[in-house]
mmJSON file of the N, C-alpha and C atoms, coordinates in Angstrom:
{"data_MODEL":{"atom_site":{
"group_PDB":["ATOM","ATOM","ATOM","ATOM","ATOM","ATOM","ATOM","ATOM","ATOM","ATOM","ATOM","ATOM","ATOM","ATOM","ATOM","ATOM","ATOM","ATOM","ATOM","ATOM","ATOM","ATOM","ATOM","ATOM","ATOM","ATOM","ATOM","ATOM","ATOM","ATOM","ATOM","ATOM","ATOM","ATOM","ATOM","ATOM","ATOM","ATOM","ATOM","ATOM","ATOM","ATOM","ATOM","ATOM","ATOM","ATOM","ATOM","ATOM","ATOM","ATOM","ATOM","ATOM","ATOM","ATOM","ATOM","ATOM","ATOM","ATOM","ATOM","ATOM","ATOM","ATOM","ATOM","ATOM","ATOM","ATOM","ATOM","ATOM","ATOM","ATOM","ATOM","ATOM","ATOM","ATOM","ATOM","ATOM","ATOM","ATOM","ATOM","ATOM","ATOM","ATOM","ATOM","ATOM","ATOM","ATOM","ATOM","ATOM","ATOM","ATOM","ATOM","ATOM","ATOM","ATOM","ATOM","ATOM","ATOM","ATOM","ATOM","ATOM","ATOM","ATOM","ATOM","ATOM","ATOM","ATOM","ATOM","ATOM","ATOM","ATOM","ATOM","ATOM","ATOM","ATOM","ATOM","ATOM","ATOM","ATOM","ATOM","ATOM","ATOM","ATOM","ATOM","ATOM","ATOM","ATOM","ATOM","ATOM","ATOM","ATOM","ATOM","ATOM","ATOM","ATOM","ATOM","ATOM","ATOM","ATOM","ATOM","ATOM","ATOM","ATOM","ATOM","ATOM","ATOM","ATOM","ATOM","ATOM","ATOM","ATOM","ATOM","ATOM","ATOM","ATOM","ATOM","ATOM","ATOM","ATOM","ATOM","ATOM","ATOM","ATOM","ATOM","ATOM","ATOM","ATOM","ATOM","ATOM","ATOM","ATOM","ATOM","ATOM","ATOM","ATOM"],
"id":[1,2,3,4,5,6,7,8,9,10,11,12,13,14,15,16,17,18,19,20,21,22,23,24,25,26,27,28,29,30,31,32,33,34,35,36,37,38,39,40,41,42,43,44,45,46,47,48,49,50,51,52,53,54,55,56,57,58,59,60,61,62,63,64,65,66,67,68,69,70,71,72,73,74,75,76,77,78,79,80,81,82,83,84,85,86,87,88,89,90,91,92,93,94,95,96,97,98,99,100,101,102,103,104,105,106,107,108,109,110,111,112,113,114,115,116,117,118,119,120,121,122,123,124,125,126,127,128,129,130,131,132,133,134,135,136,137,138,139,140,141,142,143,144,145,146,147,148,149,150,151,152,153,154,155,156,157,158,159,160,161,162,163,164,165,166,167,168,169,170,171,172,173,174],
"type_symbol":["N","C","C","N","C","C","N","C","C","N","C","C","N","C","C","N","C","C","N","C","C","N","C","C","N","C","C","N","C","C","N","C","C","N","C","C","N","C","C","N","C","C","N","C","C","N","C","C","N","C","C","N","C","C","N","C","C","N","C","C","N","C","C","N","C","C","N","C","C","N","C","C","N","C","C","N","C","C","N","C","C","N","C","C","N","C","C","N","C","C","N","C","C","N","C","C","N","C","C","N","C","C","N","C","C","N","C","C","N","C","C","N","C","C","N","C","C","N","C","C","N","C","C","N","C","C","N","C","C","N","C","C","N","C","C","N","C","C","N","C","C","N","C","C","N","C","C","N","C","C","N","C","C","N","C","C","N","C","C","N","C","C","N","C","C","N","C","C","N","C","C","N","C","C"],
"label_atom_id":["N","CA","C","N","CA","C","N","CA","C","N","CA","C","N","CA","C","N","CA","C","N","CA","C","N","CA","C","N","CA","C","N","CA","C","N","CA","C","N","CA","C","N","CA","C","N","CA","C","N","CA","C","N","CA","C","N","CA","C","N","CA","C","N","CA","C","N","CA","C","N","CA","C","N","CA","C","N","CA","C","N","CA","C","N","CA","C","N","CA","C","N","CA","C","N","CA","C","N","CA","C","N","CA","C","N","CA","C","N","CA","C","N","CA","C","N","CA","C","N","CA","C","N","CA","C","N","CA","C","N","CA","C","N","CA","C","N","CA","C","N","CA","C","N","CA","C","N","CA","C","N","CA","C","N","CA","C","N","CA","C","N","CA","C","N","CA","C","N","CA","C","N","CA","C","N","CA","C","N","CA","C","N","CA","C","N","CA","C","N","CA","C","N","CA","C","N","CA","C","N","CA","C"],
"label_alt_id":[null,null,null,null,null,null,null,null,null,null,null,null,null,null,null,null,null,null,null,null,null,null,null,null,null,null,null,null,null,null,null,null,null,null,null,null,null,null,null,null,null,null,null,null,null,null,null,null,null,null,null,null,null,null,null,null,null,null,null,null,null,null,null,null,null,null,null,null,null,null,null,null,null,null,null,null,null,null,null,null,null,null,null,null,null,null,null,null,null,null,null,null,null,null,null,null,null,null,null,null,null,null,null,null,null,null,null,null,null,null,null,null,null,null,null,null,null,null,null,null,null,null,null,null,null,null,null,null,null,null,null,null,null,null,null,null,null,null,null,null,null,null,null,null,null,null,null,null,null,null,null,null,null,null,null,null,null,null,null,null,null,null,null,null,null,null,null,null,null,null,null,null,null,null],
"label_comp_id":["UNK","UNK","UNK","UNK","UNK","UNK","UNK","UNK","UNK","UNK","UNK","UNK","UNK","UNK","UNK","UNK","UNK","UNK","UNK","UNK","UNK","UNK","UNK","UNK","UNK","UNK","UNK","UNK","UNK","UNK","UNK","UNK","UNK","UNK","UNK","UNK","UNK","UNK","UNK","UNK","UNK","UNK","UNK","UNK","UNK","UNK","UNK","UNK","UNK","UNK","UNK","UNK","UNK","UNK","UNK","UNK","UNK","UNK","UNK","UNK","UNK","UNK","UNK","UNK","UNK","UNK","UNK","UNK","UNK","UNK","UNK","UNK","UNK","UNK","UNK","UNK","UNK","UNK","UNK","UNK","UNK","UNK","UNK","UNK","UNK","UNK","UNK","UNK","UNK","UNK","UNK","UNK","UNK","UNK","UNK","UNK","UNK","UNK","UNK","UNK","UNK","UNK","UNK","UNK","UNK","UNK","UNK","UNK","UNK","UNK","UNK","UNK","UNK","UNK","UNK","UNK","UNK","UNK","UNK","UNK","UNK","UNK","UNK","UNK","UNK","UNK","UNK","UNK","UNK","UNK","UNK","UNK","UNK","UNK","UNK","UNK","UNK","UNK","UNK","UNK","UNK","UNK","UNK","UNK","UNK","UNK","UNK","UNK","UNK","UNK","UNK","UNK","UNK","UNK","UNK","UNK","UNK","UNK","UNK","UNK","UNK","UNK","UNK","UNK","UNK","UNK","UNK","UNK","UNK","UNK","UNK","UNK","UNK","UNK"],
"label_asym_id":["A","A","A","A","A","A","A","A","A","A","A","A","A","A","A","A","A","A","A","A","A","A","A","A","A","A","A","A","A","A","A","A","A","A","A","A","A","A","A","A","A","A","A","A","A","A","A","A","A","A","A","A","A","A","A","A","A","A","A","A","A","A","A","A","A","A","A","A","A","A","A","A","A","A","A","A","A","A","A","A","A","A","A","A","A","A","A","A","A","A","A","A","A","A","A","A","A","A","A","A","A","A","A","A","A","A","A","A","A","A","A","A","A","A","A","A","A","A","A","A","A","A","A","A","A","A","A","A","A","A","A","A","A","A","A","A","A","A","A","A","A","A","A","A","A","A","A","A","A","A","A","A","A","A","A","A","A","A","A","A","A","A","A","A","A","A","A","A","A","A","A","A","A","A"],
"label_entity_id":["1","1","1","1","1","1","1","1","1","1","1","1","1","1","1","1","1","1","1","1","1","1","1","1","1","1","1","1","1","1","1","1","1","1","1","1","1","1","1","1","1","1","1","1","1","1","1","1","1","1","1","1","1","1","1","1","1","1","1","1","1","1","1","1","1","1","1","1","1","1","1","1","1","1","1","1","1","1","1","1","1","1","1","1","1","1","1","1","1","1","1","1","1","1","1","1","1","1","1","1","1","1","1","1","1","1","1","1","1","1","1","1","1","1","1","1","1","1","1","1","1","1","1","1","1","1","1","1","1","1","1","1","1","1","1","1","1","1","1","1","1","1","1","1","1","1","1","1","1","1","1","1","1","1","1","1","1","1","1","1","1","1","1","1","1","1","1","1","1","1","1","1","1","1"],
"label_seq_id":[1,1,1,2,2,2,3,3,3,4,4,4,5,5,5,6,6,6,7,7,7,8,8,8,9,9,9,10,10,10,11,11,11,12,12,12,13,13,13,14,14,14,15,15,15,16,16,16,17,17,17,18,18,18,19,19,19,20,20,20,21,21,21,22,22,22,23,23,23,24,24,24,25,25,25,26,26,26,27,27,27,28,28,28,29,29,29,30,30,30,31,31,31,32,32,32,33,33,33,34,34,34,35,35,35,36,36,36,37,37,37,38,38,38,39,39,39,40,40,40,41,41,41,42,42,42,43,43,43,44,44,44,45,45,45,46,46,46,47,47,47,48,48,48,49,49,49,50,50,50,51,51,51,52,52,52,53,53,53,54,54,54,55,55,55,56,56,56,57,57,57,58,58,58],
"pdbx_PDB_ins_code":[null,null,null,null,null,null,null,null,null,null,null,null,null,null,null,null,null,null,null,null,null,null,null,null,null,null,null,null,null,null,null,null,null,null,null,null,null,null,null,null,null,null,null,null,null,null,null,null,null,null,null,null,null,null,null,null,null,null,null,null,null,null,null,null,null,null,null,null,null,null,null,null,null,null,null,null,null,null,null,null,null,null,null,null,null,null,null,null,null,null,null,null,null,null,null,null,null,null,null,null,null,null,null,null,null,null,null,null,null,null,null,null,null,null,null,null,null,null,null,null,null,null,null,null,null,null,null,null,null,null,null,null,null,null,null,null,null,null,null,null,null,null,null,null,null,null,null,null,null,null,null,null,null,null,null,null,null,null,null,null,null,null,null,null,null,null,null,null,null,null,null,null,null,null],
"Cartn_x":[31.626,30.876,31.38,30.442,31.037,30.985,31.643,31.767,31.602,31.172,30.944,31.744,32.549,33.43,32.454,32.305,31.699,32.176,32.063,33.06,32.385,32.584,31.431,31.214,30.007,29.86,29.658,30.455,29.935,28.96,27.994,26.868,26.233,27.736,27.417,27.808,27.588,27.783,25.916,25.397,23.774,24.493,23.548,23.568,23.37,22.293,22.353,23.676,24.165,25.889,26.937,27.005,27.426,26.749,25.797,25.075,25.323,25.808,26.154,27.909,28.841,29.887,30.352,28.988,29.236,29.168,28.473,28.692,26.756,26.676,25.657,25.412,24.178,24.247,23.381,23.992,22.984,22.764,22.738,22.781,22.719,23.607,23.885,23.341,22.976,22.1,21.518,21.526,21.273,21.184,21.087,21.021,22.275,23.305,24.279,24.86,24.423,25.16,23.907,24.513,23.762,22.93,22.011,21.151,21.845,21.968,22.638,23.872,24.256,26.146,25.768,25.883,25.344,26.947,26.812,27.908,27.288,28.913,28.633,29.471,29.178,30.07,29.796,30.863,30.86,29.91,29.846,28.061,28.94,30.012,30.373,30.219,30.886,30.804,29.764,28.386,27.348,26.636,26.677,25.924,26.334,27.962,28.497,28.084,28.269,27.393,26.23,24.999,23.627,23.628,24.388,24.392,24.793,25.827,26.482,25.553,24.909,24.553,22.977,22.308,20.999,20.312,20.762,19.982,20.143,18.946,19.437,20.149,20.808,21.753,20.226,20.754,19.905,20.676],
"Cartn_y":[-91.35,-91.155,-92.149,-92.929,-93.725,-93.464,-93.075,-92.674,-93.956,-93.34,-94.294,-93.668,-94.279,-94.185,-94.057,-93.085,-92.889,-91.892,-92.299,-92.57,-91.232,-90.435,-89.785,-90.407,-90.519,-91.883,-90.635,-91.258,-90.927,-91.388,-90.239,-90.639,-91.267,-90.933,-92.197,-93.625,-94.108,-95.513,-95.796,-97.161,-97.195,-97.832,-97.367,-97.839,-99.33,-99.961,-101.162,-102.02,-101.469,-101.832,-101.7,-100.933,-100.703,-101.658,-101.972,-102.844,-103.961,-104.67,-105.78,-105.951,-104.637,-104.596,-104.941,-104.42,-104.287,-103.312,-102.542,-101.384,-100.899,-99.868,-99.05,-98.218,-97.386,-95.968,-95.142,-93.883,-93.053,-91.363,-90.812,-88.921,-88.635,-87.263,-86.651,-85.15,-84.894,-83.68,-83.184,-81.755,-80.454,-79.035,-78.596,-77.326,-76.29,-76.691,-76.005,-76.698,-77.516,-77.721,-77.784,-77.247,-76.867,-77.924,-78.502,-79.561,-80.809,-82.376,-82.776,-83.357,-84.395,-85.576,-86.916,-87.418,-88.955,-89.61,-90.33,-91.284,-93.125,-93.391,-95.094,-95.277,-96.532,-96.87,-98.845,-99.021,-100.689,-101.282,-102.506,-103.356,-103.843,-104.429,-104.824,-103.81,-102.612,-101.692,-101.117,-100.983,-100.435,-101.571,-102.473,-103.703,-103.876,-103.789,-103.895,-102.419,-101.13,-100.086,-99.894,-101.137,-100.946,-101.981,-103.189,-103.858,-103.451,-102.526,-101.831,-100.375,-99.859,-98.781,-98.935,-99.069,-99.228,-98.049,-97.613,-96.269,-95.134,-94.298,-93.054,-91.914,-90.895,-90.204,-89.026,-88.387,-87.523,-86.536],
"Cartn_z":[136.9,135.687,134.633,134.055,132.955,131.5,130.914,129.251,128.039,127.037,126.033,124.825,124.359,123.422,121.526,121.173,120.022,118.967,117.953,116.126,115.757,114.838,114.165,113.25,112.47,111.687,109.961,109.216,107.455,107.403,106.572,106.476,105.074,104.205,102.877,103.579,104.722,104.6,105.51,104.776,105.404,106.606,107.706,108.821,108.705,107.865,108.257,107.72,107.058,106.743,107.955,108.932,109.985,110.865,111.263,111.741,111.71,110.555,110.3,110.154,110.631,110.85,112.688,113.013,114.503,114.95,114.215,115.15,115.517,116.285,116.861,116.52,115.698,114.997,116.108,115.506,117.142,116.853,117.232,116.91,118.169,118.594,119.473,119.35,120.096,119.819,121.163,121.147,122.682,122.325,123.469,123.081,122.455,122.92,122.629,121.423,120.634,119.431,118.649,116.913,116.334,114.822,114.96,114.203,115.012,114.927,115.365,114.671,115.855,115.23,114.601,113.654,113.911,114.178,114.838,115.728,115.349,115.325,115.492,116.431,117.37,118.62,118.665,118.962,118.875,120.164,119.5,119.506,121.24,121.02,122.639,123.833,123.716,124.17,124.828,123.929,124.151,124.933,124.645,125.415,126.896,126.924,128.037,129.239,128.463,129.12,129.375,128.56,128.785,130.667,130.464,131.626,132.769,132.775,134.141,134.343,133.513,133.864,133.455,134.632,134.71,135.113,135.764,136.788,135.441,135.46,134.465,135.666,135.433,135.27,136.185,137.599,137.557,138.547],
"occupancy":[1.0,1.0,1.0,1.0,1.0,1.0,1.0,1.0,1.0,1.0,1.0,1.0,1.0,1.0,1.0,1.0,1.0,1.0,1.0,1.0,1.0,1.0,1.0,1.0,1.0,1.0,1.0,1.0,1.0,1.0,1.0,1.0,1.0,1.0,1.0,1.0,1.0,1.0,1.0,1.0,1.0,1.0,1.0,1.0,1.0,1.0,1.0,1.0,1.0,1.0,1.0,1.0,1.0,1.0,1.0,1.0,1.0,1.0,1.0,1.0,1.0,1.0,1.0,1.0,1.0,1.0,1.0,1.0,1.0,1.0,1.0,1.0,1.0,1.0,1.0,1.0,1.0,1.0,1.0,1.0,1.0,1.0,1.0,1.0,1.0,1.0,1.0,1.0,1.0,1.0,1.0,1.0,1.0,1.0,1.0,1.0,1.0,1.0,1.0,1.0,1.0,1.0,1.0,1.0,1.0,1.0,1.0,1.0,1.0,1.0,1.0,1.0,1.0,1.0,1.0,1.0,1.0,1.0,1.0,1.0,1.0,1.0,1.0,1.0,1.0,1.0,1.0,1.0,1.0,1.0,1.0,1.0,1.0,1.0,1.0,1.0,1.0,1.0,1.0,1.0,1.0,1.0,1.0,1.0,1.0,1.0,1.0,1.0,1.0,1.0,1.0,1.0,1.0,1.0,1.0,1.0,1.0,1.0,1.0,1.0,1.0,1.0,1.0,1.0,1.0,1.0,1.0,1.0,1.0,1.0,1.0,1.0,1.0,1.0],
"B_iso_or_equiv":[0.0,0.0,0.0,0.0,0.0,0.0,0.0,0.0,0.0,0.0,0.0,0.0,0.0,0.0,0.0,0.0,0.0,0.0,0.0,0.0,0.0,0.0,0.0,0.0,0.0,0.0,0.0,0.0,0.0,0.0,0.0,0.0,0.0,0.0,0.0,0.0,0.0,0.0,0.0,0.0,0.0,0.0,0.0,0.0,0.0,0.0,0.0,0.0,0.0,0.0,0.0,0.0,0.0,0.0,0.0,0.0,0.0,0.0,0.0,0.0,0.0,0.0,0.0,0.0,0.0,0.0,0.0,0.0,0.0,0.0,0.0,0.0,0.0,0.0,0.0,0.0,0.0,0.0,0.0,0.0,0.0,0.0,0.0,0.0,0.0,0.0,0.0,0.0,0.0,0.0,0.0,0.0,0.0,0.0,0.0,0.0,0.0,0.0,0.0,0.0,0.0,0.0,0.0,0.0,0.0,0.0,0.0,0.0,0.0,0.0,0.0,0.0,0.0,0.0,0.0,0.0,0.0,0.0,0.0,0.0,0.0,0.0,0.0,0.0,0.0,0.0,0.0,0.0,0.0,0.0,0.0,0.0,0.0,0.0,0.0,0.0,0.0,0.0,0.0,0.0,0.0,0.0,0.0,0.0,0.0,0.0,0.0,0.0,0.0,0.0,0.0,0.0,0.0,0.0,0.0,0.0,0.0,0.0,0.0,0.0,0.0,0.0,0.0,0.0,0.0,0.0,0.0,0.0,0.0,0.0,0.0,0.0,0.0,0.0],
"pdbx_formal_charge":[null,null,null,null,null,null,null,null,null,null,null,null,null,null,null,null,null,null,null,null,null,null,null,null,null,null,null,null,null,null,null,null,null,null,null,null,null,null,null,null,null,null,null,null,null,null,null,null,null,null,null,null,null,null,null,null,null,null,null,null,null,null,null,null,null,null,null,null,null,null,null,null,null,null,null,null,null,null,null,null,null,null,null,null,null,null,null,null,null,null,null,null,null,null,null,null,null,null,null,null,null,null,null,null,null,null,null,null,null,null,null,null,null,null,null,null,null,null,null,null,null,null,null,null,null,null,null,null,null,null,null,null,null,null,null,null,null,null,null,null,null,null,null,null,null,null,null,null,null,null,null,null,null,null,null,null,null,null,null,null,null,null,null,null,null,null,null,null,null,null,null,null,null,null],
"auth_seq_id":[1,1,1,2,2,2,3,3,3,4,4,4,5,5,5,6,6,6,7,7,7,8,8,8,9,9,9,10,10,10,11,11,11,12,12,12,13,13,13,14,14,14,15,15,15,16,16,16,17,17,17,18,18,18,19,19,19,20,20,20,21,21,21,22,22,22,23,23,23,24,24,24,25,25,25,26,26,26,27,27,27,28,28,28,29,29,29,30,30,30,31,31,31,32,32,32,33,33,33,34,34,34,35,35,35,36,36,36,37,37,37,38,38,38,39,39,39,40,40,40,41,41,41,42,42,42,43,43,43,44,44,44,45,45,45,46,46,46,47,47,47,48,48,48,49,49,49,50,50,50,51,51,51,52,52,52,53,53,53,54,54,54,55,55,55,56,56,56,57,57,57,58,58,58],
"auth_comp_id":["UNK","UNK","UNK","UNK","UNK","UNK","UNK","UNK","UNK","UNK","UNK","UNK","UNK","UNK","UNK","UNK","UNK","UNK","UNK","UNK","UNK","UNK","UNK","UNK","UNK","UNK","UNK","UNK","UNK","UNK","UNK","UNK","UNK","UNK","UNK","UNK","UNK","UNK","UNK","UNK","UNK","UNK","UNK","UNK","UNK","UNK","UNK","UNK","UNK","UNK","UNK","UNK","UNK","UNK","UNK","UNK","UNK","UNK","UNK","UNK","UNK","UNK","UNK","UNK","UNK","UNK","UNK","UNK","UNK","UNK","UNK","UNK","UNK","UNK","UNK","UNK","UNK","UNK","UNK","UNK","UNK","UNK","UNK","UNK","UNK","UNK","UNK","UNK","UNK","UNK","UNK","UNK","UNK","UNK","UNK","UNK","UNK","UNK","UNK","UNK","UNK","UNK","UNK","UNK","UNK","UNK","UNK","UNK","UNK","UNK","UNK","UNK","UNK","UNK","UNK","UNK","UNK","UNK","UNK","UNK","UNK","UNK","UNK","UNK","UNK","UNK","UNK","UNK","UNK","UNK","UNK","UNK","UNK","UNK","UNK","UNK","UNK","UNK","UNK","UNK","UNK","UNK","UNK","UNK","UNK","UNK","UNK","UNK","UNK","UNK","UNK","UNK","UNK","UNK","UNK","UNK","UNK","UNK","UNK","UNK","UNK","UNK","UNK","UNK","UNK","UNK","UNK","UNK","UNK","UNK","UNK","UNK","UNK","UNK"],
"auth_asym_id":["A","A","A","A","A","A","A","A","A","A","A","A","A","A","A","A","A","A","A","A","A","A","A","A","A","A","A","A","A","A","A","A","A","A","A","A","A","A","A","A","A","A","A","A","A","A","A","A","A","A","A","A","A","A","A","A","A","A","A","A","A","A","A","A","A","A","A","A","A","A","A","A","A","A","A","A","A","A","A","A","A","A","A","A","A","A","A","A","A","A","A","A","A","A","A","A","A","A","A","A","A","A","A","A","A","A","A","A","A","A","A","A","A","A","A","A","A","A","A","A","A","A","A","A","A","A","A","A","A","A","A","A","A","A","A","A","A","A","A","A","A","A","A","A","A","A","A","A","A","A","A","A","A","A","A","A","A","A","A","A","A","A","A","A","A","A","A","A","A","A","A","A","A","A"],
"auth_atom_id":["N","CA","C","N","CA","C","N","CA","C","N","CA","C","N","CA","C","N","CA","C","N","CA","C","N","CA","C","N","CA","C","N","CA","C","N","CA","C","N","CA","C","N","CA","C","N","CA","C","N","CA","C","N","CA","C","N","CA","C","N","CA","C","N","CA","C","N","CA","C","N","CA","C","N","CA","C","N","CA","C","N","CA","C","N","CA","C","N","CA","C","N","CA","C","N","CA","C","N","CA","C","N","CA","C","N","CA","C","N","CA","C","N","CA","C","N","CA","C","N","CA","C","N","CA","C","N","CA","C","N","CA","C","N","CA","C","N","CA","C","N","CA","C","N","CA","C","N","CA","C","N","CA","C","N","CA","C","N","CA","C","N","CA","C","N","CA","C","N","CA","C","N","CA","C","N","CA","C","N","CA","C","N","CA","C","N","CA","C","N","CA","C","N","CA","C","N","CA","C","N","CA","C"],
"pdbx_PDB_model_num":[1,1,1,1,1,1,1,1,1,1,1,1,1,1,1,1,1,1,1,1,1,1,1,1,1,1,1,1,1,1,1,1,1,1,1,1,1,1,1,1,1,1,1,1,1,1,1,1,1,1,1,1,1,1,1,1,1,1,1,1,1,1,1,1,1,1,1,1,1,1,1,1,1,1,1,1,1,1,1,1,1,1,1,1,1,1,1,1,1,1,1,1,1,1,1,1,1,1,1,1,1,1,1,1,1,1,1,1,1,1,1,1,1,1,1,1,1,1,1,1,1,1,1,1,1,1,1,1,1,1,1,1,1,1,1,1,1,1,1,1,1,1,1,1,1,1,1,1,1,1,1,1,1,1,1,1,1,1,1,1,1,1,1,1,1,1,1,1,1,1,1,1,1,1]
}}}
């Protein structure tokens, strides 16, 4: 299983400020947790997990 390493992100900072730090903005959200998380996770990281992990998860 491969994991992705993700921040909880403050939400006084604009995403597109993070964006231009490097990083990835995102929300986590299911049934068992309640409204959702917003998370930031670095721009290498996520790129490098979009390339190795192609297949979805079933």
């Amino acid at each position: 299983m491969t994991t992705l390493k993700a921040e909880k992100r403050d939400m006084s900072t604009k995403a597109k400020k993070l964006r231009r730090e490097g990083y990835v903005t995102g929300n986590v959200f299911g049934r068992e947790i309640e409204g959702s998380i917003p998370v930031k996770m670095g721009k290498r990281d996520v790129e490098r997990f979009m390339k190795t992990c192609t297949k979805a998860a079933r």
